[in-house]
N, CA, C and O atoms as CSV, one atom per row, in Angstrom:
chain,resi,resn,atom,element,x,y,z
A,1,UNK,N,N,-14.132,-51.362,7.321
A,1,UNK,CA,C,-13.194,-50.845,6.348
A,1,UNK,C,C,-13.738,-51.170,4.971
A,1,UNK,O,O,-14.273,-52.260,4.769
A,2,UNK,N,N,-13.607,-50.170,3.925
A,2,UNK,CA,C,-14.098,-50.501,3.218
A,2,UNK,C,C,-12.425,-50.722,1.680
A,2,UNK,O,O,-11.244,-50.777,2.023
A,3,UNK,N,N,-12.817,-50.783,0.447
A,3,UNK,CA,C,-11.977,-51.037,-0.419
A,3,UNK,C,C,-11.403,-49.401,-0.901
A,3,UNK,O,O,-10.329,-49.362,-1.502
A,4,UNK,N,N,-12.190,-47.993,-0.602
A,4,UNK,CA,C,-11.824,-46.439,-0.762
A,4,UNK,C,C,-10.717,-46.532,0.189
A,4,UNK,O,O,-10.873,-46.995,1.319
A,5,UNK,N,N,-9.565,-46.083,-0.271
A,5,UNK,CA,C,-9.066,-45.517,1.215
A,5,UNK,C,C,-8.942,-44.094,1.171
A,5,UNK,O,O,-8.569,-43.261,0.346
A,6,UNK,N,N,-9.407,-44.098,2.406
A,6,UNK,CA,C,-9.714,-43.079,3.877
A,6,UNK,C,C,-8.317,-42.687,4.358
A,6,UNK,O,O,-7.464,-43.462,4.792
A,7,UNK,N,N,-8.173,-40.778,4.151
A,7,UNK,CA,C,-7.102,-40.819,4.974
A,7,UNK,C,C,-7.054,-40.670,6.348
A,7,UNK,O,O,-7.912,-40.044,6.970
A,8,UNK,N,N,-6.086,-41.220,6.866
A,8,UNK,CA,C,-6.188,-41.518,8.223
A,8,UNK,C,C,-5.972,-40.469,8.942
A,8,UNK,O,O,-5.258,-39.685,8.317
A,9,UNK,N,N,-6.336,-39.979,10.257
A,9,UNK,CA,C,-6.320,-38.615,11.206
A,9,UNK,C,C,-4.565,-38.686,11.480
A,9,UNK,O,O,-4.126,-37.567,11.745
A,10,UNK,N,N,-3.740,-39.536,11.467
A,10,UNK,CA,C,-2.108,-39.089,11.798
A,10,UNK,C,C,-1.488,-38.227,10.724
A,10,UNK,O,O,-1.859,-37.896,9.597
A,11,UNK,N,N,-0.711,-38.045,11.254
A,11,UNK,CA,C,0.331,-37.094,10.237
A,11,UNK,C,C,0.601,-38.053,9.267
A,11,UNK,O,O,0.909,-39.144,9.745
A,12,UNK,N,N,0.578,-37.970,7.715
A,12,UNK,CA,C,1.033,-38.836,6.753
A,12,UNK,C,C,2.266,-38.233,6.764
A,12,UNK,O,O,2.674,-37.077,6.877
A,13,UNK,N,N,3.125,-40.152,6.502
A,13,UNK,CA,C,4.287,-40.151,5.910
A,13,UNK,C,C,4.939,-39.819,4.721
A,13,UNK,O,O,4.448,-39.085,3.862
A,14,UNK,N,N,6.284,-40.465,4.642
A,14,UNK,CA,C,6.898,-40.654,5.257
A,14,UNK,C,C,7.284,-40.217,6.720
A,14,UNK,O,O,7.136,-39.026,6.993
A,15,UNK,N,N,7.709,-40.973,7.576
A,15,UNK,CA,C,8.758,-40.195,9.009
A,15,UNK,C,C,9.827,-40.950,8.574
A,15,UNK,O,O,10.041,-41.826,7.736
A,16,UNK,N,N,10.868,-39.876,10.025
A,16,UNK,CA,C,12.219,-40.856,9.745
A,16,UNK,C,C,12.537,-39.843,10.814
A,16,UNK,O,O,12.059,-38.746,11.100
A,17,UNK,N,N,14.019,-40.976,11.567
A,17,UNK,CA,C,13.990,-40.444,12.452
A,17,UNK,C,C,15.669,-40.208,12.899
A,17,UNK,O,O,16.573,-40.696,12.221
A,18,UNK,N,N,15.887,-39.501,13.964
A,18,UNK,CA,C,17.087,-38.397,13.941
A,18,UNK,C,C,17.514,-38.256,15.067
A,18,UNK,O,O,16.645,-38.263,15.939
A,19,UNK,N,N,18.968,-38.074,15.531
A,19,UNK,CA,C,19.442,-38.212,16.965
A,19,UNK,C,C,19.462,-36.596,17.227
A,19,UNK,O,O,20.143,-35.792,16.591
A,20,UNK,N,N,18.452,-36.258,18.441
A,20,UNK,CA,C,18.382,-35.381,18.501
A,20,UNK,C,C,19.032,-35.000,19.888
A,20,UNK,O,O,18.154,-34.536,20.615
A,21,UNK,N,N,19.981,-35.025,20.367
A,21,UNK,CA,C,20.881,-35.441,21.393
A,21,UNK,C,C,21.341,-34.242,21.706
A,21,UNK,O,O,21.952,-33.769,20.747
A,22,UNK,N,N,21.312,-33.386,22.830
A,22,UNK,CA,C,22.125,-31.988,22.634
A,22,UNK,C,C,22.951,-31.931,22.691
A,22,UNK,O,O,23.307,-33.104,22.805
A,23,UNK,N,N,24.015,-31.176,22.713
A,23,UNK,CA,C,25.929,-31.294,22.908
A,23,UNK,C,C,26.302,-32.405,22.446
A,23,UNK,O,O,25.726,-33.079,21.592
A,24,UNK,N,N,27.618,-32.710,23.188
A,24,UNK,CA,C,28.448,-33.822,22.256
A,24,UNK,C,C,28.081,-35.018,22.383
A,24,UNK,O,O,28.782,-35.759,21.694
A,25,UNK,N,N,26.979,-35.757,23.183
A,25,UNK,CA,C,26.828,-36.859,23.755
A,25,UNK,C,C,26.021,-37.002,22.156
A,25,UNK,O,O,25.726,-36.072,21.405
A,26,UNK,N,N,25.791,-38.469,21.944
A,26,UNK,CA,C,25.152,-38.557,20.265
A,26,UNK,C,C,24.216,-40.487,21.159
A,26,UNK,O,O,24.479,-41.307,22.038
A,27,UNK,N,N,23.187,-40.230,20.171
A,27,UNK,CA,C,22.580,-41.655,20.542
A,27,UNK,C,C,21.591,-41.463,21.527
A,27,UNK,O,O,20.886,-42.471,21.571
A,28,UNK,N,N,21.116,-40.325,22.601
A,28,UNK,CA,C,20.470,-40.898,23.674
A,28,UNK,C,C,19.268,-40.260,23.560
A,28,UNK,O,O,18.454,-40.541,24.440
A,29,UNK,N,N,18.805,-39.200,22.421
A,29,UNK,CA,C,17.457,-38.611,21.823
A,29,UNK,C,C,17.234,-38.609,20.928
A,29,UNK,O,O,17.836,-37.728,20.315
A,30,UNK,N,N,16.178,-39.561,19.973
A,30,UNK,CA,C,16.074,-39.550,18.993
A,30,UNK,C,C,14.293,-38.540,18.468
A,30,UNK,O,O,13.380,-38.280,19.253
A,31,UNK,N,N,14.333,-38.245,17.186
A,31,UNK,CA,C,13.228,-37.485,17.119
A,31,UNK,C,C,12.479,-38.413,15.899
A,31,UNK,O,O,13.165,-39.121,15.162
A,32,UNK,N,N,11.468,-38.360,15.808
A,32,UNK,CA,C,10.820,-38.862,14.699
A,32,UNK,C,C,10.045,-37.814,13.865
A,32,UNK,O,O,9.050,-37.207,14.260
A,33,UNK,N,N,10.725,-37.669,12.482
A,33,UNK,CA,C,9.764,-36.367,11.811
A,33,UNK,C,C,8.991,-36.908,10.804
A,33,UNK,O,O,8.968,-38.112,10.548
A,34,UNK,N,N,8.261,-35.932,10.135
A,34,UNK,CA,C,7.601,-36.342,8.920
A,34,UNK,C,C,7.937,-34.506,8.269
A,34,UNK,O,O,8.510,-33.569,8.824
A,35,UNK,N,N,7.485,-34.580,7.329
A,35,UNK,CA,C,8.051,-33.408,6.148
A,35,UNK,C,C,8.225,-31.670,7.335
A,35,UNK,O,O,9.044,-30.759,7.461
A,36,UNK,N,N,7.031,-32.029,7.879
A,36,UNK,CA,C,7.029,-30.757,8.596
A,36,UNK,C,C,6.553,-30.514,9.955
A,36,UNK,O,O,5.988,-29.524,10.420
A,37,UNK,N,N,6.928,-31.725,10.551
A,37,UNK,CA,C,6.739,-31.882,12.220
A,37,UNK,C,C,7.211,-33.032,12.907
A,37,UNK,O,O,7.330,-34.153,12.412
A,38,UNK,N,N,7.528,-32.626,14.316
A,38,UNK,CA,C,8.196,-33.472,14.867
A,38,UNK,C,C,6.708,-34.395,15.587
A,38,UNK,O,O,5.782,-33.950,16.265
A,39,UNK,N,N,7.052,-36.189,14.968
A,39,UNK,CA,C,5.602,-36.470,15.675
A,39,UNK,C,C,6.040,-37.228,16.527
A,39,UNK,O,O,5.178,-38.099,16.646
A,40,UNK,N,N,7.055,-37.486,17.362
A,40,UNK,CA,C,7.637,-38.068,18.762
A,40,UNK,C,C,8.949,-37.621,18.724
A,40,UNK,O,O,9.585,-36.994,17.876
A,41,UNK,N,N,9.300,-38.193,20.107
A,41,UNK,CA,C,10.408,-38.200,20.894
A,41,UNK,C,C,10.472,-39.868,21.365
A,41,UNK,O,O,9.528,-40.650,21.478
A,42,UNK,N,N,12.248,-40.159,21.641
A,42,UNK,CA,C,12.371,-41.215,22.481
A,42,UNK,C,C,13.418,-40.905,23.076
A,42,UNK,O,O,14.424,-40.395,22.582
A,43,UNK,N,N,13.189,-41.260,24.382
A,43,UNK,CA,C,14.389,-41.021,25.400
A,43,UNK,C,C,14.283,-42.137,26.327
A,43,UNK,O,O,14.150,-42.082,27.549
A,44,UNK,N,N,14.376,-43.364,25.420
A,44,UNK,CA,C,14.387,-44.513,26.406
A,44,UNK,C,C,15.746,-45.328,27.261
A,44,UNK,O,O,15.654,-46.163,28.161
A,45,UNK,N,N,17.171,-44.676,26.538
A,45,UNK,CA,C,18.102,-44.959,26.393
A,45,UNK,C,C,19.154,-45.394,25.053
A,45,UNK,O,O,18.775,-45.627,23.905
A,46,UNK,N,N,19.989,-45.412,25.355
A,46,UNK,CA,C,20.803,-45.371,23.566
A,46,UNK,C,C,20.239,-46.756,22.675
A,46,UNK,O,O,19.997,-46.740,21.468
A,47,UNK,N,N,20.132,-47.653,23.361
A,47,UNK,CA,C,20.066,-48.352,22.185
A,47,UNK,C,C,18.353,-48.793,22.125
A,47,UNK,O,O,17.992,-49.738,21.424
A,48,UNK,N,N,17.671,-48.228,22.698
A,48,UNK,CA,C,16.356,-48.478,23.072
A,48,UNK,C,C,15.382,-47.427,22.731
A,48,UNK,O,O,14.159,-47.541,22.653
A,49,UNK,N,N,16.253,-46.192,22.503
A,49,UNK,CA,C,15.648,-44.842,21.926
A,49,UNK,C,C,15.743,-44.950,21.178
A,49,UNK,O,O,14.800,-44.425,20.586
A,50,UNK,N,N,16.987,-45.779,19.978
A,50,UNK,CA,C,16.890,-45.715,18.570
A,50,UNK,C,C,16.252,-46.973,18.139
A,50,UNK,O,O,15.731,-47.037,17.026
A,51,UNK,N,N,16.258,-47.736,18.753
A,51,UNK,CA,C,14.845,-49.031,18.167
A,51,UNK,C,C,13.675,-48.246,17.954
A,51,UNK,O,O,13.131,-48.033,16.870
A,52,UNK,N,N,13.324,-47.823,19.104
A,52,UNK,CA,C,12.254,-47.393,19.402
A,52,UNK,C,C,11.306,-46.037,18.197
A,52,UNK,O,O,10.157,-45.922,17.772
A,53,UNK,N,N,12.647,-45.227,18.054
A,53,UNK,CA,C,12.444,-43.913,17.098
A,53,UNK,C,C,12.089,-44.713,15.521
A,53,UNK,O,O,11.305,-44.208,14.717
A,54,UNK,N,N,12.972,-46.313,15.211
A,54,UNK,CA,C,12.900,-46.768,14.119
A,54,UNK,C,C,11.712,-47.602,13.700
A,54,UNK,O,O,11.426,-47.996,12.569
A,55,UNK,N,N,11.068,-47.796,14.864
A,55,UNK,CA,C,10.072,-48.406,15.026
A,55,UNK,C,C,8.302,-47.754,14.652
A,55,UNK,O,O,7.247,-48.020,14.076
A,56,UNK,N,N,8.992,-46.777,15.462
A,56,UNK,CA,C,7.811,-45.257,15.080
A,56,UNK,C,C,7.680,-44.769,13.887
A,56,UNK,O,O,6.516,-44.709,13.490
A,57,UNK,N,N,8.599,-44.349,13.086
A,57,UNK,CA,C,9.195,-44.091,11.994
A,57,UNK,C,C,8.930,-45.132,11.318
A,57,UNK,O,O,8.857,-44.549,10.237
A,58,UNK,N,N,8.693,-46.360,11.022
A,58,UNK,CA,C,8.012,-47.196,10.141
A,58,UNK,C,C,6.667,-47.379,10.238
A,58,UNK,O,O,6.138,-48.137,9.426
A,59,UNK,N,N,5.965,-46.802,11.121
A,59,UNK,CA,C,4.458,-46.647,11.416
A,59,UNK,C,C,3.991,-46.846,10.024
A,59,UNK,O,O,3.860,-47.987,9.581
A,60,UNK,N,N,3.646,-45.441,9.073
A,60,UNK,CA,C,3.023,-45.495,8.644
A,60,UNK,C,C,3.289,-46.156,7.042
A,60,UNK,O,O,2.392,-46.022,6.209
A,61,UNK,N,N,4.599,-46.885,6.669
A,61,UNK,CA,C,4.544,-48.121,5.908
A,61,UNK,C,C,4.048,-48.960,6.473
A,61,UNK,O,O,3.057,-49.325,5.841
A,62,UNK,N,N,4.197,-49.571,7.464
A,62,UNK,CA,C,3.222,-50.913,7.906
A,62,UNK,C,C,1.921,-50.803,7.819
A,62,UNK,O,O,1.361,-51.886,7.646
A,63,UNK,N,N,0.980,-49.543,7.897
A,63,UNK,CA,C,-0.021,-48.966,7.802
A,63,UNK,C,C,-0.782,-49.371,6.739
A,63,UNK,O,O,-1.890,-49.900,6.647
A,64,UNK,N,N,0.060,-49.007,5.943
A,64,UNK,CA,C,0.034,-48.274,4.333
A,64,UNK,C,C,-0.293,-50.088,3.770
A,64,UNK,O,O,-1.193,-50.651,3.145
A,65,UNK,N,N,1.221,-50.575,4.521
A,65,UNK,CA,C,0.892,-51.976,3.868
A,65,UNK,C,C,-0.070,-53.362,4.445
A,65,UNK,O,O,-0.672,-54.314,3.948
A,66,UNK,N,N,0.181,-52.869,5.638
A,66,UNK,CA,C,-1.306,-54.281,5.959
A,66,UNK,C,C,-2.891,-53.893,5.117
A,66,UNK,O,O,-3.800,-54.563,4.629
A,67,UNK,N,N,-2.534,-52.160,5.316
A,67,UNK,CA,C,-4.164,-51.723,4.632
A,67,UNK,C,C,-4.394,-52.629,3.508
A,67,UNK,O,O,-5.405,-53.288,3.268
A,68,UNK,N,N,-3.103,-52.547,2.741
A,68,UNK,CA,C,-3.339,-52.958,0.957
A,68,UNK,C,C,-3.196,-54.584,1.451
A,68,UNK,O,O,-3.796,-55.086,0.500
A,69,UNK,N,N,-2.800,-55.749,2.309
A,69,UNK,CA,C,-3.088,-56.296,2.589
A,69,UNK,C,C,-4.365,-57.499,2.956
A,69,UNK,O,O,-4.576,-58.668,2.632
A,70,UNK,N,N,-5.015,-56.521,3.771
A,70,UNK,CA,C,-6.344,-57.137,3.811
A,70,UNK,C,C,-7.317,-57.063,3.283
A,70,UNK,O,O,-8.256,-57.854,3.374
A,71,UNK,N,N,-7.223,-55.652,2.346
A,71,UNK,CA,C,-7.631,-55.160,1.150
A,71,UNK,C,C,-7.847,-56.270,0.151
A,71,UNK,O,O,-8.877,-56.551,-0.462
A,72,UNK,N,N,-6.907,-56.723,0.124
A,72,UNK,CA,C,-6.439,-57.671,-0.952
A,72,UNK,C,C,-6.870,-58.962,-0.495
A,72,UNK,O,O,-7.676,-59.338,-1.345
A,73,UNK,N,N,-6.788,-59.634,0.186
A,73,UNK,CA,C,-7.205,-61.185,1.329
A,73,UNK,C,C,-8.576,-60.830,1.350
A,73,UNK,O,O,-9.279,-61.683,0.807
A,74,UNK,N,N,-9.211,-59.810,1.817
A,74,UNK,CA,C,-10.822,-59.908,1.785
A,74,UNK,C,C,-11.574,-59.705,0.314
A,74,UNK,O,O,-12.667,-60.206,0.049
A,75,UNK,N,N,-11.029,-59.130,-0.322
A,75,UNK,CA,C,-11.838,-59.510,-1.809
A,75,UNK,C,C,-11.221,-60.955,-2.458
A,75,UNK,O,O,-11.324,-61.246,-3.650
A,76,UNK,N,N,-10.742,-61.569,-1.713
A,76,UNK,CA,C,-10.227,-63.187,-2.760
A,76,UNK,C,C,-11.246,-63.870,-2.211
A,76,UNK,O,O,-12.049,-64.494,-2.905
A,77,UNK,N,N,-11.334,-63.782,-0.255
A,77,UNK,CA,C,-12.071,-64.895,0.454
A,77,UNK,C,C,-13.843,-64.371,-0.015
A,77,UNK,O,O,-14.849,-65.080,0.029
A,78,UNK,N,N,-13.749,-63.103,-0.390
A,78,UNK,CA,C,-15.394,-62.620,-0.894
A,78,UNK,C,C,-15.242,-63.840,-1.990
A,78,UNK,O,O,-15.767,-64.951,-1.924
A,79,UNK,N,N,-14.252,-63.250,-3.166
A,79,UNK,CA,C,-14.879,-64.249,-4.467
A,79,UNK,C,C,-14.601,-65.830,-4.246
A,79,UNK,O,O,-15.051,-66.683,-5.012
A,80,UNK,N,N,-13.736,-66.148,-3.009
A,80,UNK,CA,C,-13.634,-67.461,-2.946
A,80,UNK,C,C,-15.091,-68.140,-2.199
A,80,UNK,O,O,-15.579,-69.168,-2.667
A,81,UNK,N,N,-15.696,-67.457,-1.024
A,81,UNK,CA,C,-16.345,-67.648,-0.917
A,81,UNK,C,C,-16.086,-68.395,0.989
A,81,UNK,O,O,-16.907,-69.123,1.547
A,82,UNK,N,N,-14.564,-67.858,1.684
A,82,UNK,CA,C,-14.221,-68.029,2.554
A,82,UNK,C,C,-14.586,-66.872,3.633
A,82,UNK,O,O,-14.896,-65.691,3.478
A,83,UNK,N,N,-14.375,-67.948,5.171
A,83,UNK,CA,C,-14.564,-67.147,6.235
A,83,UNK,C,C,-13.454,-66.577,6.217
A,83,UNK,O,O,-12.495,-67.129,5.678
A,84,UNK,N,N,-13.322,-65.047,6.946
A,84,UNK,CA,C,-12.385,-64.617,7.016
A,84,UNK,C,C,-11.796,-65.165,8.873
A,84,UNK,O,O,-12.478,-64.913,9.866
A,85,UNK,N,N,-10.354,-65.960,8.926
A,85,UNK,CA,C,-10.015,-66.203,9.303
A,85,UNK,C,C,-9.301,-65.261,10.737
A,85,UNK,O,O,-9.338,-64.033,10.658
A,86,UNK,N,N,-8.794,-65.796,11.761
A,86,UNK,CA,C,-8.797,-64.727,12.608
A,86,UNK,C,C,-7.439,-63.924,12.498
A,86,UNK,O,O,-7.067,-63.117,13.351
A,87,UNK,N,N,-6.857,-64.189,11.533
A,87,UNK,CA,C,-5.366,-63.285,11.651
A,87,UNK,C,C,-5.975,-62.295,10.952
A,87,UNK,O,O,-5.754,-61.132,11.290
A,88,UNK,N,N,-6.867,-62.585,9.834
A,88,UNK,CA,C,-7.595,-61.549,9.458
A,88,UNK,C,C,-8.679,-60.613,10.652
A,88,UNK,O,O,-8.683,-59.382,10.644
A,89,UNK,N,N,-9.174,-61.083,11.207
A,89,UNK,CA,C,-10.167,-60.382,12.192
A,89,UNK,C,C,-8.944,-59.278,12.909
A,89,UNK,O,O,-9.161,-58.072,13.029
A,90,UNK,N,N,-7.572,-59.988,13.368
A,90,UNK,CA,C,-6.697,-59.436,14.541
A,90,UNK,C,C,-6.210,-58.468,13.449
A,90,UNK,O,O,-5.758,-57.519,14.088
A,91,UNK,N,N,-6.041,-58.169,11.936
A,91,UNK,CA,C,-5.123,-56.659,10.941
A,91,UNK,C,C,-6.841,-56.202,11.033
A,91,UNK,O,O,-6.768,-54.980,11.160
A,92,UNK,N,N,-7.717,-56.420,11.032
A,92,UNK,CA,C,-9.143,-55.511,10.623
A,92,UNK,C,C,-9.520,-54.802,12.326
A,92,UNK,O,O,-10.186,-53.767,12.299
A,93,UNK,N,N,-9.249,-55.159,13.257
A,93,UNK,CA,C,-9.170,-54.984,14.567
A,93,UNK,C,C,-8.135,-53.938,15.224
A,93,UNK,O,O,-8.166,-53.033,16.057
A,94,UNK,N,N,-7.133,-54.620,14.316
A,94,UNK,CA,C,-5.706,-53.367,14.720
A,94,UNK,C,C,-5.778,-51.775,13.891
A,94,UNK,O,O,-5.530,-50.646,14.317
A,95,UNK,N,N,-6.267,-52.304,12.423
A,95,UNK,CA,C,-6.466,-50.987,11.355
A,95,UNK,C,C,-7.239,-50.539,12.067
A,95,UNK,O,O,-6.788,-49.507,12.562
A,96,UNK,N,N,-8.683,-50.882,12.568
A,96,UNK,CA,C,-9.326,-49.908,13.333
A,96,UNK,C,C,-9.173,-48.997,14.102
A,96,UNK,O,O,-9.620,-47.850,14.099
A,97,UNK,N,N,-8.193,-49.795,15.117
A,97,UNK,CA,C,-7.410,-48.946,16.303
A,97,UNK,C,C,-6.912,-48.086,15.533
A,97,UNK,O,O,-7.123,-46.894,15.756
A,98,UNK,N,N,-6.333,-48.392,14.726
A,98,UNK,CA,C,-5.347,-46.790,13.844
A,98,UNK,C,C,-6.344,-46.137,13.348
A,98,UNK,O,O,-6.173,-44.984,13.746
A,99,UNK,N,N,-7.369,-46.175,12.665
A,99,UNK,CA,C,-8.134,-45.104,12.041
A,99,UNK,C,C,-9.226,-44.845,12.935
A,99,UNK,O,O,-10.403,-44.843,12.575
A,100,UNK,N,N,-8.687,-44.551,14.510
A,100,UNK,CA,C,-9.779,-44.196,15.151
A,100,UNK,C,C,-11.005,-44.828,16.077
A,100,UNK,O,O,-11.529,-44.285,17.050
A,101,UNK,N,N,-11.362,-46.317,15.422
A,101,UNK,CA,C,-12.449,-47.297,15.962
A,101,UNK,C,C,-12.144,-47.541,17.497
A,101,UNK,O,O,-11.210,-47.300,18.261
A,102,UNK,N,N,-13.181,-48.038,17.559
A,102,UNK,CA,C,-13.266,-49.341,18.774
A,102,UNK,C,C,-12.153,-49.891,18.890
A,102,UNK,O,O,-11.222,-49.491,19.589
A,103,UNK,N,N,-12.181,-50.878,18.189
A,103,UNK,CA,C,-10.764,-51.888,17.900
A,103,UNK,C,C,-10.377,-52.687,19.195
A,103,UNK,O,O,-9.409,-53.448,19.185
């Protein structure tokens, strides 16, 4: 990873997400959108579909913010002159997984 950011291959955010439940029953399908597509479904059960949809739906702030994160932690330990530690290795390991890598 470098200090440019790269946009990432997912649908950019915001998402947010929506009971998409048919008829009168409310709570047991939730959808997760972003401006102009639906990028999941959860149908895990009522209170487990909407964790779940809220969970998804914060994807790409957590994204957004570990990026600027380690961003930030690896140019201090550069000018400090530190190893980068392994909670750092485990967000540079996980970002990967999201933008595609090994990981």
């Amino acid at each position: 990873m470098n200090d440019t950011k790269e946009k990432p291959a997912f649908t950019p955010g915001p998402w947010e997400s929506e009971d998409c439940t048919p008829g009168d029953s409310k709570g047991l399908c939730f959808a997760v959108k972003s401006k102009h597509t639906i990028v999941a479904r959860t149908t895990d059960g009522w209170d487990e579909a909407r964790a779940n949809a809220r969970l998804i739906a914060s994807a790409p702030e957590m994204y957004e913010l570990l990026r600027d994160i380690l961003v930030e932690y690896e140019a201090e330990a550069k000018a400090e002159g530190w190893d980068l530690p392994t909670s750092g290795e485990m967000i540079r390991e996980l970002l990967d997984k999201v933008e595609g890598g090994e990981g």
